[in-house]
Structure formats: structure tokens, C-alpha cells
C-alpha positions as CSV (number, residue, x, y, z in Angstrom):
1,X,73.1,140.3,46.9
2,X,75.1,137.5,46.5
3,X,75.7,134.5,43.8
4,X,75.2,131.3,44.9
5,X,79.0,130.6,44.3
6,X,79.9,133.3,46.8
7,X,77.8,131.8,49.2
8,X,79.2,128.7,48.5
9,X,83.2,130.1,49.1
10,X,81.7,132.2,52.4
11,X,80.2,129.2,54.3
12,X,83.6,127.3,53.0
13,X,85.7,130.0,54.6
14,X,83.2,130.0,57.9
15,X,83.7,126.4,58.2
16,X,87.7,126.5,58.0
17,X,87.7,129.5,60.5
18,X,85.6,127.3,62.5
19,X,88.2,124.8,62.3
20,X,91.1,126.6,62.8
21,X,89.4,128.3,66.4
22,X,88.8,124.6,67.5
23,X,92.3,123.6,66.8
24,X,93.5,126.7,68.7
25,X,91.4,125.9,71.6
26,X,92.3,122.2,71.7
27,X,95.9,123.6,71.1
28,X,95.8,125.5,74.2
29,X,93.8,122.8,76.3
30,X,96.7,119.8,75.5
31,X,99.5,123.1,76.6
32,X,97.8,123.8,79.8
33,X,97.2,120.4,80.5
34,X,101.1,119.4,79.9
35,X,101.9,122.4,81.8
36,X,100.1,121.3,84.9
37,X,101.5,117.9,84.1
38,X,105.1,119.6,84.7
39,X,104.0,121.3,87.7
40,X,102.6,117.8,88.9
41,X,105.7,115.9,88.3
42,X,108.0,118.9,90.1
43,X,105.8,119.0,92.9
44,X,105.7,114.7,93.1
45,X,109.7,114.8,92.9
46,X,109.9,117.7,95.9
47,X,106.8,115.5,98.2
48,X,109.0,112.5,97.4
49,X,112.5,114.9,98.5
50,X,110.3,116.1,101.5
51,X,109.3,112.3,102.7
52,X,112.5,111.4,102.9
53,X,113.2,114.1,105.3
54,X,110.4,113.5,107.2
55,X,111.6,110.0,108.0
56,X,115.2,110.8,108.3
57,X,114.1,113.0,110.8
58,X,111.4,110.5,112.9
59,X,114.1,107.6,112.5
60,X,116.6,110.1,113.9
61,X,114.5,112.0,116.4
62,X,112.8,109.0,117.8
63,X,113.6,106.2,116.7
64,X,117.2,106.8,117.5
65,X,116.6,108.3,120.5
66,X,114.5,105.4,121.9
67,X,117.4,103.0,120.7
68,X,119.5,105.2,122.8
69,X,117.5,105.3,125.6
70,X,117.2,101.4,125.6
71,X,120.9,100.8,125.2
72,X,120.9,103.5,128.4
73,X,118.8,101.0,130.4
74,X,120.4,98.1,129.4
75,X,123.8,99.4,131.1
76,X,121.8,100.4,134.2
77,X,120.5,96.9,133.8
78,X,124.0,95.4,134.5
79,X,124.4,97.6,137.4
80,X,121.4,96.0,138.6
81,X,122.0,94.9,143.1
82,X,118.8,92.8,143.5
83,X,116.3,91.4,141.3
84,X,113.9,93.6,142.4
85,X,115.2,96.5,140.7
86,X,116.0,94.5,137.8
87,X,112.4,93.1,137.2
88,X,111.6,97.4,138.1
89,X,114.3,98.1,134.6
90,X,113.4,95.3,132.5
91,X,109.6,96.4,132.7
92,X,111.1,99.8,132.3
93,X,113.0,98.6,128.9
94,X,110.0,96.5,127.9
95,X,108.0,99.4,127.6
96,X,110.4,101.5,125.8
97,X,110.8,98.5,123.5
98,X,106.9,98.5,122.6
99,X,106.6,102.1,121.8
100,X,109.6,101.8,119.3
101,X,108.0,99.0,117.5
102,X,104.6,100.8,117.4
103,X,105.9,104.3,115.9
104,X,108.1,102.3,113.7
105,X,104.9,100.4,112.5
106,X,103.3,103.9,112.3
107,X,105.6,105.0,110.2
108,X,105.5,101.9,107.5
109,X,101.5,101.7,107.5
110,X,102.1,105.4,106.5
111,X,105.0,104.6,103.8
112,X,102.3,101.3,102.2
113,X,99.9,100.1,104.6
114,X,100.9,96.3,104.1
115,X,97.2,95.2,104.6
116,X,96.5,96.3,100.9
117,X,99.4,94.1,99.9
118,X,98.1,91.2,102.0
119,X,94.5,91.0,102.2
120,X,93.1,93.9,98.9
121,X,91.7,97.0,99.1
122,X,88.5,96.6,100.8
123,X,90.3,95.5,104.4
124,X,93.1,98.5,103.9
125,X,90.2,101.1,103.1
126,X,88.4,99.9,105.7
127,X,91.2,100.1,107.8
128,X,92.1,103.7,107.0
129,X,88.5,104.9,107.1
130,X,88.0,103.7,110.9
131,X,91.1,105.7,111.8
132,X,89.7,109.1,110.4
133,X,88.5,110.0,113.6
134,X,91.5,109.9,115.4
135,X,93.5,110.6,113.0
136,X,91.6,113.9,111.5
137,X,89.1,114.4,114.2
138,X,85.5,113.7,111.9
139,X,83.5,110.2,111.9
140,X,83.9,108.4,108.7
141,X,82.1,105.4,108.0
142,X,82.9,102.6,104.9
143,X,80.5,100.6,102.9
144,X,81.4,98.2,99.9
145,X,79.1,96.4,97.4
146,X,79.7,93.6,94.8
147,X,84.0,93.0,95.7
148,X,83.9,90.7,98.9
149,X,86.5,88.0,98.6
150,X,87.2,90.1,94.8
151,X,91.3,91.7,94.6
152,X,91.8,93.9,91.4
153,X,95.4,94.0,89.5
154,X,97.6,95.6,91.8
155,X,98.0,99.6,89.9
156,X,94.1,99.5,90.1
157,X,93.9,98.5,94.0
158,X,96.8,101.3,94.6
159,X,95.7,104.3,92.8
160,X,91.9,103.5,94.5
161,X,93.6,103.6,97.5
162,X,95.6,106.7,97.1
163,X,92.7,108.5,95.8
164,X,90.6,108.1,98.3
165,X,93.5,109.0,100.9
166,X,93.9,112.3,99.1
167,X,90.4,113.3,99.0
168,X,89.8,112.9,102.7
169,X,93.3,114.6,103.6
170,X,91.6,117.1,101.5
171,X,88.2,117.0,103.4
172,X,90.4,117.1,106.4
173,X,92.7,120.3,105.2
174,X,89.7,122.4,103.8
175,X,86.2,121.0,104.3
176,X,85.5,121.7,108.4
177,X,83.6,119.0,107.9
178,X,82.0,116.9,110.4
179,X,81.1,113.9,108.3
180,X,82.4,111.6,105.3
181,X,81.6,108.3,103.7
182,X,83.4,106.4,101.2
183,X,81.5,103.7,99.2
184,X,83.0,101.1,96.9
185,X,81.1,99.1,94.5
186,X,81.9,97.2,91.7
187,X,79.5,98.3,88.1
188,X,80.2,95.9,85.9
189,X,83.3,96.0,83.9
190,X,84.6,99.1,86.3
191,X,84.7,100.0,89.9
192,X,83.6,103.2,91.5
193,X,84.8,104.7,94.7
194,X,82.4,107.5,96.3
195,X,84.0,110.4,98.7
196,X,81.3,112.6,100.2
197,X,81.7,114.7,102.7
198,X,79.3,117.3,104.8
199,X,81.6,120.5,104.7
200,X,81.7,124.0,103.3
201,X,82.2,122.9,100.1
202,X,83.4,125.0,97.4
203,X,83.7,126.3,93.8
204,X,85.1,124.3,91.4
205,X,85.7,125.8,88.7
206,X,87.0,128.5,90.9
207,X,89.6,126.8,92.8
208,X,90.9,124.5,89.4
209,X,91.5,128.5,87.8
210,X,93.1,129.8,91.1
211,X,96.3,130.8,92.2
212,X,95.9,128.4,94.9
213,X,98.3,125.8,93.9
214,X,98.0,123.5,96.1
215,X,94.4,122.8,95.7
216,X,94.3,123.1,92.5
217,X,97.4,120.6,91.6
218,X,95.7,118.5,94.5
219,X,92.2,117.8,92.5
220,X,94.4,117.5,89.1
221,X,96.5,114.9,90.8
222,X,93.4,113.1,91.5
223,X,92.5,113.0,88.1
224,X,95.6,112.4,87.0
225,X,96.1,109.4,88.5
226,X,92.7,108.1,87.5
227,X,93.4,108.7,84.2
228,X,96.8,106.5,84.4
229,X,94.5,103.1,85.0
230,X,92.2,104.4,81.9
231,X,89.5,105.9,84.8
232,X,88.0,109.2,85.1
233,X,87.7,111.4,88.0
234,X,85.1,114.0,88.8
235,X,84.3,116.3,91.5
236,X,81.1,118.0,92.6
237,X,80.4,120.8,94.7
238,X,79.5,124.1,95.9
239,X,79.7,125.9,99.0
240,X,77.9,124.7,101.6
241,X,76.6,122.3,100.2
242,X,79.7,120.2,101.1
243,X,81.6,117.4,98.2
244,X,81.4,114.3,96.3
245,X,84.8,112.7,94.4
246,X,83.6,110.0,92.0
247,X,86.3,108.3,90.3
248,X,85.6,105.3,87.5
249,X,88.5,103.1,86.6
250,X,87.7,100.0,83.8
251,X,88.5,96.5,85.7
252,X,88.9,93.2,84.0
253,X,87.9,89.8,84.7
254,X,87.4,89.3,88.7
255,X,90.1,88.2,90.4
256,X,88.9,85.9,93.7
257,X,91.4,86.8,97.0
């Protein structure tokens, strides 16, 4: 049996052991977390390392070689006996000259598609929605509620947009799906973005404690970058049941285009 005072000093102790497991826990999250945030930042300074490369080698391989081609056709052009052949080359060069301006225009709509600079983020999601088809082979369709004629600060309108191009890469790298949508809307004080595709879906929780790293850093870079603008990102799923990416980021006053 025990005196009240004991009982007293026990529920004491319980209550600092309870404490002390908390802390540990909470301890253990904030590590992991900056652990992954490492991981993130290594893996954002090698993607950045790896761009570069990627348009060193277009502006070399293609670009260069069209500029080569055209210089080429321009000495040809000099040659030229009768103005036959040279209305035959300068078509010939004109051509050449068209397709070099549209994979160099590729290539900067891939760098910052200058549409979200211009004209906001509805028209550049928009945009990049209509050319899921083509560019990843399922129909996409966009829908946006309470932002026409609206722009948002700039980090907002950016990390919306580069949200939304991640999780439909993703849908495109993982879901076999044959379906997405993407719906903006503004709630209030914040704005919601909606990814939903009709795919094969997956475990969450699974795939975030995986050895998979690059799906796993790839959802935590979502979030991560929500969290930057003061958002929150979540992702729902299960497989086949296909997946939704909600992501909530706090606006302020409306901003008219």
C-alpha cells in the first residue's frame, strides 16, 4: 500500500519520464528532418551541377551544330550560279534558322518559362498543363477559381509553379497513369493547388521510410518548399487508388495583374 506522498512523488516521476520520452522523440524528429534537409541541399547543388551539363551539352550538340551548319550554307550560298539555287539555299538556311530558334526557346521555357514572369501563374500553369500530353504522353486538364486577373508576390507564384511541375514529373515517372488534373483556387487568405492523378498509386508512409531515395527526397522536396512560403504540403494515396498533392501556402492582400 502506498502513502499518499508516495503517490504524489510516483505520478511526479511518471510525468517527467513522460517528458523526457517526448523530448527524445521530438529530438530525433528535428535530427532526421535536418538530416534529410542535408540530403536535400546535396542533392539540389548536384541537379543544379547536372543542368548545367545538360545545357552545355544541347548548346554544344545542337545548338552549335545548327550554327555550324548555317555558317556551312551560307558559304554554299556565295557559291550560288543562278538565283534559282539561291532562293533553293536560302529556304534551305531559313529553315535551319527556325529550328535553332525553336530548341533554343525550348530550352529557356525549360530553364523559367517567361510567361509566369509576364502574365502570373495561372497562364504559365495553364501553359504547362496543355503540354502534358505531348510532353508525358497522359491528358491533363487545368481549372482555376477565384485568381483571374489576381498575380501573387513572386516566391509564392514560383514555388506553386514548381510544385506542381514536380508532382506531375512524378505522376509521369511512377504513376502509369492515364489521367491528371490540377486545380487552383484561391480560400481566403491562402491559395490551394490540387494534383490528382488516376494511377497505381502507392504507400506513403512506405515510400517516405524507404531506401528509395529519390522518391522519398522527391515528396520531401515538395514539402520543403511549401514550407519555405509558410505553406503546408500533403499527399494522399494508396495503391490503386491513384494520388492527390494538396499544398496550402498563406497569401496577402490581392495583387490585380
Amino acid at each position: 500500500c502506498f502513502e499518499p506522498d508516495d503517490l504524489d512523488l510516483l505520478n511526479a516521476v511518471g510525468q517527467q519520464l513522460g517528458v523526457a520520452i517526448e523530448n527524445t522523440r521530438l529530438w530525433e524528429e528535428v535530427r532526421r528532418k535536418e538530416a534529410l534537409r542535408g540530403e536535400l541541399l546535396k542533392k539540389v547543388i548536384a541537379a543544379q551541377e547536372e543542368e548545367r551539363r545538360r545545357i552545355a551539352c544541347e548548346l554544344h550538340d545542337e545548338t552549335g551544330q545548327a550554327l555550324t551548319s548555317l555558317l556551312v550554307g551560307l558559304k554554299v550560298l556565295e557559291g550560288a550560279k543562278s538565283p534559282l539555287e539561291v532562293r533553293r539555299l536560302a529556304g534551305e538556311l531559313k529553315g535551319m534558322v527556325s529550328q535553332t530558334l525553336e530548341a533554343v526557346h525550348d530550352l529557356a521555357l525549360e530553364l523559367r518559362p517567361s510567361v509566369l514572369d509576364d502574365l502570373g501563374l495561372v497562364p504559365a500553369l495553364a501553359r504547362y498543363v496543355r503540354g502534358c500530353s505531348g510532353r508525358f504522353g497522359f491528358e491533363a486538364d487545368f481549372a482555376t477559381t477565384g485568381l483571374d486577373g489576381q498575380r501573387l508576390p513572386p516566391e509564392i507564384e514560383t514555388t506553386l509553379y514548381r510544385i506542381v511541375q514536380e508532382a506531375l514529373t512524378n505522376v509521369a515517372r511512377h504513376a502509369q497513369a492515364r489521367r491528371a488534373s490540377v486545380l487552383l483556387e484561391r480560400r481566403g487568405d491562402s491559395v490551394v493547388a490540387i494534383v490528382e492523378d488516376d494511377g497505381r498509386g502507392f504507400d506513403v508512409a512506405e515510400v517516405l521510410a524507404s531506401e528509395s531515395e529519390r522518391r522519398r527526397l522527391g515528396l520531401y522536396g515538395m514539402e520543403e518548399r511549401a514550407s519555405l512560403v509558410g505553406g503546408r504540403l500533403t499527399v494522399e494515396s494508396a495503391p490503386g487508388a491513384g494520388t492527390t498533392v494538396f499544398v496550402e501556402v498563406p497569401v496577402g492582400e490581392r495583387r490585380e495583374a
